[in-house]
N, C-alpha and C positions, 0 to 999 in steps of 0.2 A: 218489783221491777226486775226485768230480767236485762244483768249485762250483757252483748253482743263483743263478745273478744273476737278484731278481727285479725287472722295473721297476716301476714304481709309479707310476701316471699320476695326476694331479690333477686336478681340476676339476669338471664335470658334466655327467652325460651327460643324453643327446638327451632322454629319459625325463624326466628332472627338471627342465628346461628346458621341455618339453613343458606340465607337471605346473603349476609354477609361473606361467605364461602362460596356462593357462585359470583359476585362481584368481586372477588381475588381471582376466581380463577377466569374470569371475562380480560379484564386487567392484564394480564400477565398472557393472555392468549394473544393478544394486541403488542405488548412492549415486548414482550422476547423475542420475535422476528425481528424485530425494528433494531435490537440492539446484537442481534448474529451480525445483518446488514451490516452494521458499523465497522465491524471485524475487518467485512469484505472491501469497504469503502477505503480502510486506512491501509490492507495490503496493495489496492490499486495508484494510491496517493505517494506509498513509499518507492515504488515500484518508477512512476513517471519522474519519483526525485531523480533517482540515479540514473532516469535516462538523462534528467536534463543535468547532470553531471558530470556524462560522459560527454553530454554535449561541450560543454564547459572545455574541458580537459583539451577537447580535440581544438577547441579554437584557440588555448592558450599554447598547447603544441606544434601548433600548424604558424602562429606568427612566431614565437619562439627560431624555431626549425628554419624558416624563411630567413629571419636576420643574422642567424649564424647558424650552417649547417651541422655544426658540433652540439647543437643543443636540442633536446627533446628526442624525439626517436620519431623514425620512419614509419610512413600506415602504409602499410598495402591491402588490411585486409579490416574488417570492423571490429576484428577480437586485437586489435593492435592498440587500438585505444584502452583498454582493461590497462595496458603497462603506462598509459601517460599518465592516470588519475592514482593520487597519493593512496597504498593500498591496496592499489586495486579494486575489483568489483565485490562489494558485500557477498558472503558465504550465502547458498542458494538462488542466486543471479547468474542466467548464462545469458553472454551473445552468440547470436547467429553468424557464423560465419559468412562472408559476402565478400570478395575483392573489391578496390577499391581502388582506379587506376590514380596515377598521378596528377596531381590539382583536379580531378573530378570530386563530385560529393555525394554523395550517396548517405539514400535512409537506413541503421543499420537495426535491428529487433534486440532487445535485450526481454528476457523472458525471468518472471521474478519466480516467487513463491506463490504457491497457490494457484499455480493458473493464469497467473495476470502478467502483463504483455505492455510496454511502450518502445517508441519509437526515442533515435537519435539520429542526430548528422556527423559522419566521417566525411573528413576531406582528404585525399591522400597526395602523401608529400615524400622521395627520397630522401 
Protein backbone atom coordinates (compact mmCIF):
# COMPACT_ATOMS: atom_id res chain seq x y z
CA UNK A 1 0.00 0.00 0.00
CA UNK A 2 1.30 3.11 -1.00
CA UNK A 3 0.65 6.19 1.49
CA UNK A 4 -0.69 9.47 -0.39
CA UNK A 5 0.95 12.28 1.93
CA UNK A 6 -1.19 15.16 1.00
CA UNK A 7 0.27 18.87 1.70
CA UNK A 8 -1.82 21.25 2.45
CA UNK A 9 -0.74 24.71 1.89
CA UNK A 10 -2.31 27.83 3.67
CA UNK A 11 -2.83 31.14 3.04
CA UNK A 12 -4.04 32.97 -0.30
CA UNK A 13 -3.62 32.88 -3.37
CA UNK A 14 -2.59 35.53 -6.00
CA UNK A 15 -6.34 35.59 -7.09
CA UNK A 16 -7.70 36.49 -3.85
CA UNK A 17 -5.20 38.83 -2.91
CA UNK A 18 -5.86 40.29 -6.35
CA UNK A 19 -9.69 40.12 -5.65
CA UNK A 20 -9.46 41.86 -2.37
CA UNK A 21 -7.17 44.88 -3.49
CA UNK A 22 -9.42 46.04 -6.16
CA UNK A 23 -12.47 46.17 -3.60
CA UNK A 24 -10.21 48.49 -1.41
CA UNK A 25 -9.38 50.27 -3.89
CA UNK A 26 -13.36 50.43 -5.42
CA UNK A 27 -14.08 51.55 -1.68
CA UNK A 28 -12.13 54.31 -1.14
CA UNK A 29 -12.69 55.52 -4.75
CA UNK A 30 -16.42 56.04 -3.52
CA UNK A 31 -15.66 57.39 0.20
CA UNK A 32 -12.76 59.71 -0.35
CA UNK A 33 -14.74 62.26 -2.39
CA UNK A 34 -17.71 61.97 -0.10
CA UNK A 35 -15.48 62.65 2.77
CA UNK A 36 -13.36 65.91 0.87
CA UNK A 37 -17.21 67.11 0.48
CA UNK A 38 -17.61 67.17 4.14
CA UNK A 39 -14.75 69.45 4.49
CA UNK A 40 -16.54 71.72 2.17
CA UNK A 41 -19.87 71.23 3.73
CA UNK A 42 -18.67 72.14 7.40
CA UNK A 43 -16.51 75.42 5.89
CA UNK A 44 -20.05 76.58 4.44
CA UNK A 45 -21.96 75.78 7.77
CA UNK A 46 -19.26 77.68 9.77
CA UNK A 47 -19.44 80.47 7.49
CA UNK A 48 -23.55 80.92 7.53
CA UNK A 49 -22.84 80.62 11.61
CA UNK A 50 -21.18 83.90 11.81
CA UNK A 51 -23.42 85.49 9.43
CA UNK A 52 -26.17 84.68 11.53
CA UNK A 53 -24.23 86.09 14.30
CA UNK A 54 -23.61 89.14 13.08
CA UNK A 55 -27.12 89.10 12.42
CA UNK A 56 -27.61 88.56 16.11
CA UNK A 57 -25.23 91.35 17.13
CA UNK A 58 -26.84 94.06 14.82
CA UNK A 59 -30.37 93.41 16.31
CA UNK A 60 -29.13 93.38 19.96
CA UNK A 61 -27.18 96.76 19.02
CA UNK A 62 -29.90 98.28 17.08
CA UNK A 63 -32.52 97.83 20.30
CA UNK A 64 -29.75 98.58 22.62
CA UNK A 65 -28.77 101.90 20.81
CA UNK A 66 -32.57 102.85 20.32
CA UNK A 67 -33.27 102.72 24.29
CA UNK A 68 -30.27 104.73 25.08
CA UNK A 69 -28.34 106.38 22.67
CA UNK A 70 -24.93 105.93 24.86
CA UNK A 71 -25.16 102.24 24.29
CA UNK A 72 -23.85 100.17 21.43
CA UNK A 73 -22.40 101.97 18.56
CA UNK A 74 -23.69 103.52 15.36
CA UNK A 75 -23.90 101.41 11.75
CA UNK A 76 -23.49 103.31 8.85
CA UNK A 77 -21.88 100.93 7.13
CA UNK A 78 -22.00 96.68 7.14
CA UNK A 79 -18.37 96.38 8.44
CA UNK A 80 -19.81 98.29 11.56
CA UNK A 81 -21.37 95.57 12.76
CA UNK A 82 -17.79 93.33 13.01
CA UNK A 83 -17.26 96.18 16.34
CA UNK A 84 -20.94 95.12 17.93
CA UNK A 85 -20.20 91.22 18.03
CA UNK A 86 -18.00 90.20 21.13
CA UNK A 87 -14.46 89.73 19.26
CA UNK A 88 -15.17 90.73 16.47
CA UNK A 89 -15.33 88.67 13.11
CA UNK A 90 -13.31 85.20 13.32
CA UNK A 91 -9.64 85.63 11.58
CA UNK A 92 -10.23 84.87 7.82
CA UNK A 93 -13.85 86.43 7.50
CA UNK A 94 -14.28 89.60 5.70
CA UNK A 95 -17.43 91.85 5.25
CA UNK A 96 -18.22 93.63 2.16
CA UNK A 97 -18.49 96.93 2.54
CA UNK A 98 -22.11 98.51 1.86
CA UNK A 99 -23.60 101.96 3.53
CA UNK A 100 -26.31 101.49 5.35
CA UNK A 101 -28.53 104.54 5.75
CA UNK A 102 -30.32 105.41 9.00
CA UNK A 103 -33.12 102.82 10.36
CA UNK A 104 -32.85 101.38 6.64
CA UNK A 105 -31.69 97.47 6.42
CA UNK A 106 -29.81 96.27 4.24
CA UNK A 107 -28.36 92.54 3.16
CA UNK A 108 -24.63 92.77 4.11
CA UNK A 109 -22.10 89.64 2.34
CA UNK A 110 -19.71 88.36 4.79
CA UNK A 111 -17.04 86.14 2.77
CA UNK A 112 -15.47 83.21 4.77
CA UNK A 113 -12.57 80.82 4.02
CA UNK A 114 -12.36 78.84 1.21
CA UNK A 115 -14.57 80.53 -1.03
CA UNK A 116 -17.77 80.44 0.77
CA UNK A 117 -20.07 83.27 1.12
CA UNK A 118 -23.42 84.20 3.54
CA UNK A 119 -25.62 86.67 3.92
CA UNK A 120 -26.67 89.06 6.95
CA UNK A 121 -29.07 92.00 7.88
CA UNK A 122 -27.61 95.65 9.10
CA UNK A 123 -30.01 97.97 10.17
CA UNK A 124 -28.48 101.36 10.70
CA UNK A 125 -28.87 103.49 13.51
CA UNK A 126 -26.85 106.96 14.74
Amino acid sequence: MHMRTHLRQSGFTLIELIIVIAIIGILAAVAIPRYINLSGEAQTAATTSVAGALSAANASNYAARTLKGSLGIPVANCTDIANAMQGGVPTGYTIVAAAVAVDATVTCTLNGPTSTSATFTATGIS
